[in-house]
C-alpha positions as CSV (number, residue, x, y, z in Angstrom):
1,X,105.2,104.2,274.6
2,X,104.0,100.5,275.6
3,X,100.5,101.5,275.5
4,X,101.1,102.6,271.7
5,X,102.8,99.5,271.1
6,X,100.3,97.1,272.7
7,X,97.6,98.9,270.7
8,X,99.0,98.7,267.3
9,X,100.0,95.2,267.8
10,X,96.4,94.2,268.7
11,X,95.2,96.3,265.4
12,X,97.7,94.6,263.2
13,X,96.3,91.3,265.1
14,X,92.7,92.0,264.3
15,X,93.3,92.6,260.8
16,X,95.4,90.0,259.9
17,X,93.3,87.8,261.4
18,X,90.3,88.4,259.0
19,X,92.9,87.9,255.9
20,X,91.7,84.1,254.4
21,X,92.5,83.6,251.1
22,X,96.4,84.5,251.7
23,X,97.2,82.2,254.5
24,X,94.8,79.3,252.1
25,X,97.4,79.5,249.1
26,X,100.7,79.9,251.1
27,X,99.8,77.1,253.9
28,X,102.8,74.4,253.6
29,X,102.6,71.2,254.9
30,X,103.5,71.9,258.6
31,X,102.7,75.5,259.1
32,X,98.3,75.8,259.7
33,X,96.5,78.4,260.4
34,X,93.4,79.4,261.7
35,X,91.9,79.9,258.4
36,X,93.5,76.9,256.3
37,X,92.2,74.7,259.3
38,X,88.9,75.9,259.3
39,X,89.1,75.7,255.7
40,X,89.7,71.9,255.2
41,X,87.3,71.1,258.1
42,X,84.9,72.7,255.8
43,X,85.8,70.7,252.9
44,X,86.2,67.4,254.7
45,X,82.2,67.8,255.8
46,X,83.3,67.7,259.9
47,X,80.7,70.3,260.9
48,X,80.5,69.6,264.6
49,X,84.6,70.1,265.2
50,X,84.3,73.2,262.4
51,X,81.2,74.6,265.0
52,X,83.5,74.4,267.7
53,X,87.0,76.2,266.2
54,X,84.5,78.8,264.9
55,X,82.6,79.7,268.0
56,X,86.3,79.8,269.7
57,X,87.8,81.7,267.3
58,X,85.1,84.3,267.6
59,X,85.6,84.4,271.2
60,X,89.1,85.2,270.9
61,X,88.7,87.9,268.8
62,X,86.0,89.1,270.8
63,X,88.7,89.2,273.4
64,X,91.4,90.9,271.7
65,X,88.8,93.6,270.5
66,X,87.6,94.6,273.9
67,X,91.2,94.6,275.0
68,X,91.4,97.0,272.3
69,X,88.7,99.3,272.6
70,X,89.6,99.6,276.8
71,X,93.4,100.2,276.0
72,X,92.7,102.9,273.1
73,X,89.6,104.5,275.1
74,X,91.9,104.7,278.0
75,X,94.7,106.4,276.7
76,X,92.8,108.5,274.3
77,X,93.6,107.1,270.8
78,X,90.5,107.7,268.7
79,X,90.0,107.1,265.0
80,X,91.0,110.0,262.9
């Protein structure tokens, strides 16, 4: 059962993670995102810092889909 659970949790990680518009209009005052971060870095012109997140952030979810890919290759989930 963990295996399951790991690999939906990364699924339902990776596609959260692409949703931007939603975390943009509910963003408060002390709760940031990803997205609202890289959002107002854009709009405040600080490219170099914006580089930077976005190279990161790629690497991370580069990360969490390999971990992905091994864990559902390895216990044989494949897309139906």
């Amino acid at each position: 059962m963990a295996p399951a659970l790991v690999t939906c949790w990364l699924f339902v990680f990776l596609m959260v993670s692409k949703a931007v518009s939603i975390p943009l209009l509910l963003a408060g005052p002390n709760s940031q995102v990803v997205a609202v971060a890289m959002f107002e870095m854009w709009q405040n012109g600080v490219a170099p810092e914006l580089a930077a997140l976005g190279i990161i952030w790629t690497i991370i979810m580069t990360a969490v889909s390999t971990v992905f890919f091994v864990v559902s290759r390895r216990y044989g989930l494949t897309a139906r």
